[in-house]
Structures are given as C-alpha cells and as structure tokens.
C-alpha positions, 0 to 999 in steps of 0.5 A: 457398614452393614451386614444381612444375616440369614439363620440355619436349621434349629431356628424355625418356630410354628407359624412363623411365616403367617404374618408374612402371608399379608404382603402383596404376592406373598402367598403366590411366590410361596406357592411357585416356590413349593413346587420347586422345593417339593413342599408345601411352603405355605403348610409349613410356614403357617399350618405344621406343628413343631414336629413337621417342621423340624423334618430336615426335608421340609425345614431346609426350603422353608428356611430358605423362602422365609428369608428371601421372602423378608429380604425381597422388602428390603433396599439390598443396595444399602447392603455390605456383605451377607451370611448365613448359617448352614442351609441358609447360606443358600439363602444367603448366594441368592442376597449376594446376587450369586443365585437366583431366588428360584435357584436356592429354593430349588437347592434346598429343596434337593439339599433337604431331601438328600441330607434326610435321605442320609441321616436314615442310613445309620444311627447318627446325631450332634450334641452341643458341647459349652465351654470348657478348652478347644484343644482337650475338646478336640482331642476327645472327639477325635478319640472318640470318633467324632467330628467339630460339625459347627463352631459357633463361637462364644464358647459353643461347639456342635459335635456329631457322630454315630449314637454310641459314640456320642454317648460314650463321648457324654458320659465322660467328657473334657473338664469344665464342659457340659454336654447338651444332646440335641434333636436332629436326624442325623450328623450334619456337616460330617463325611455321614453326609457324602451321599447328600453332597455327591447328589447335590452336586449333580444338581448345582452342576446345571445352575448358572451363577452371577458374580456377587452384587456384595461379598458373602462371607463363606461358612468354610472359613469365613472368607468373603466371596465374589465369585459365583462359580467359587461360592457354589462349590462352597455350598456344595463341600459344606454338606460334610464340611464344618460350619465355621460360624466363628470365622463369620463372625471374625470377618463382620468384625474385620470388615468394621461391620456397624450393624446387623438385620437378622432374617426370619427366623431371627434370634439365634444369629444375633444372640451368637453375634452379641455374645462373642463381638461383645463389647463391639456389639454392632446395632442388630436388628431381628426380623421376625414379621412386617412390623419390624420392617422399618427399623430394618430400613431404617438401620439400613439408611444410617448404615449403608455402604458408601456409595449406596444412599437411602434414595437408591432405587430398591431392587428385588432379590436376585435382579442383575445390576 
C-alpha cells in the first residue's frame, strides 16, 4: 500500500528544479505551464534566490509544477492514495485524477496571487509553537485571538494571527512550549484570508473535475475523497480552513500504508511522517531529482496497490482511465 505525498509552501529550496530541466519535454511543459499560473516557472525553479521565491504569489505554482513534473515519471497505477500539504493538495487532485494538470497549476496560480493579495491587507503571521498540552494551548490562542492554522503532528502546531497579538501570545506562552516566529506574508488557513477563498472560488466554478482514479485524503479532516466535485470545494474552504496534517497522517496509518514517495521539494513531509508514525514508520522514499527515480519505481513495484502490477502500462498525470 503506498502513498504519494506532495509538500506545501516552506519546502522549496533555490535551484531545486534544475536538474528537472534535462528530461524530455521538461522545460516546454514549464513554459505552458508559466503562462497559466502568471510566473516564470523555469526563473524560479532554477535562476530565483531564497527570497523571490518565498513570494507567496510565485512559491504556490512553482510548487505545484515541481511535483507533477516528478510525478509525470512515475507509474501512478501502482499508487493507493495521494496527500498533500496546503497549496500542494492542488497538486495532489491532479495525482488522484480529480484535476487536470493544466487545471492545478492555473489553480495556483490564482491561489498564489489572492492569498498574497490578502496578506498585504494588514499586519498578519504564524509562529511554530512545539510541545507543550494541546488543550492549554488552544485556550491561549483563543484568548488571544489566535487561530490553530496547521497542525502537523508529532507535537507541532502552526498558529496565526494579527502581529500584536502573536506577539503578546510569545511573551507569554503555555508551560513547556517554545515558540518559533516563522517568515510568512501573512496568517494563512484563517478567516485573514476570505477574500482569497471568495476569488478562488470564482475561478474553481469554471474547472470541470473527474471522479478520483485513488482517494486523496483531505487536509480538512483526513478524509479519503473520490468525488471530484466534493474535492474542489475542499480545496476551496481550506484557504481559511486549518490544515489538519495530522489527520493525514492517521489515515496513511488506518489504510495500512507500507511506504511513501515524498514529491520535490521533499523532506519535510516525510520528516512529519517518520516522527509521529514511529515505530510503524512506512519505508519513504524523497524525491528530489531524476537520480532518485529509481528507488521511487522501484518502492512502487514492491508496494503496489492489488490489482496494479509493475508491468502496468504507465500513464501520464491527469489521463482518464
């Protein structure tokens, strides 16, 4: 039983998508795919510096077409259910067969766009606050205003909110916790963001969905979803929704997931994974460059899902079966 992962925001790196570059058709699907997410994809996956591409507007996309562009040399039939963290369960509906490829990245794109749009409305951030008791901590934030924005296990809680109040929430907060002010635009996954969800919406109305090819377990809950239609309206409400990475997690582990590929950039899922799973850790797999493709296929032919054998004709991401 394996699982195919695909990261959020935080996790690209400078130059992460070069090596990428060599594969047939790589650079042109890079080039279509800039013109619909409004960036230069191949700038930023090679050329951009840490700062640019931290620009919520330009990461989101770029994220996007990192993992399908990995994911399209993989043999999906062998694939039991897909994930992804925040912007990358966009990337996720297009490896479940929910979206089209074009579809996610013209998603991004717009999601990128909006949700930085928002974040320049007032003072707004998110702290990583580590350890300490969930109940104290929740009660603080609610004190203060302050919102659980992901929760990504093994002891790790995202928060957001206004400035002020985050500060006032780190001079002071619940026993045995540390607090750790992180370098975003704004206060992701809160209602700070409801003008990006209204104008997402309005753009995710016009995109036609397909029934899932494999469940994608949902960030709102941790819910496996086969209905499209359901799946993009998830993706919508979870712009101001929490992302419940932990829930996630708990359905790789209720499924009896045996092994995991983590799409570039990869490492920070399957550090998440390892620590909360632990000692049922599934065999992982981080796929950061073409030279890593053949532990992915082969991880993928000692775990596919019954029913779809190695010699399974590979299809591109996206392709209705």
């Amino acid at each position: 039983m394996l699982a195919v992962l695909s990261p959020g925001q935080g996790a690209q790196k400078p130059g992460f998508l070069t090596p990428w570059l060599d594969l047939d058709g790589a650079a042109d699907r890079l080039h279509w795919w800039s013109g619909l997410a409004g960036v230069d994809l191949v700038h930023l996956g090679t050329a951009a510096d840490a700062e640019e591409i931290k620009d919520t507007a330009k990461t989101q996309p770029l994220l996007i077409a990192a993992a399908l562009l990995a994911a399209d040399q993989l043999p999906m039939a062998g694939v039991s259910v897909v994930a992804g963290h925040s912007v990358g369960e966009l990337g996720a509906a297009a490896l479940a067969g929910i979206l089209t490829p074009d579809a996610a990245i013209t998603l991004a794109g717009v999601r990128g766009r909006e949700m930085a749009a928002a974040c320049a409305l007032e003072p707004t951030g998110m702290a990583a606050v580590l350890g300490g008791d969930e109940a104290e901590l929740l009660a603080a934030l609610e004190a203060h205003g302050l919102y659980a924005a992901n929760r990504n296990g093994a002891g790790q809680i995202v928060i957001a909110g206004a400035l002020d109040a985050l500060d006032k929430f780190a001079a002071a907060p619940p026993a045995r916790t540390r607090v750790i002010k992180l370098q975003v635009a704004g206060a992701f996954h809160t209602p700070f963001m409801a003008p990006a969800e209204a104008a997402l919406a309005a753009v995710a109305s016009t995109v036609a969905t397909a029934d899932a090819q494999r469940p994608q377990l949902s960030n709102a809950d941790g819910a496996a979803v086969t209905d499209g239609q359901d799946m993009l309206g998830r993706l919508v409400r979870q712009v101001t929704a929490p992302v419940r990475w932990d829930l996630c997690m708990r359905g790789l582990a209720e499924r009896g997931v045996t092994a995991v590929i983590e799409l570039p950039p990869a490492g920070t899922l399957a550090g998440l994974v390892k620590r909360e799973l632990k000692p049922g850790t599934p065999e992982i797999v981080t796929l950061n460059t073409p030279d890593d493709l053949a532990a992915a296929k082969d991880l993928i032919s000692r775990h596919s899902a019954p029913g779809s054998p190695e010699s399974t004709p590979q299809a591109r991401i996206g392709e209705q079966s």
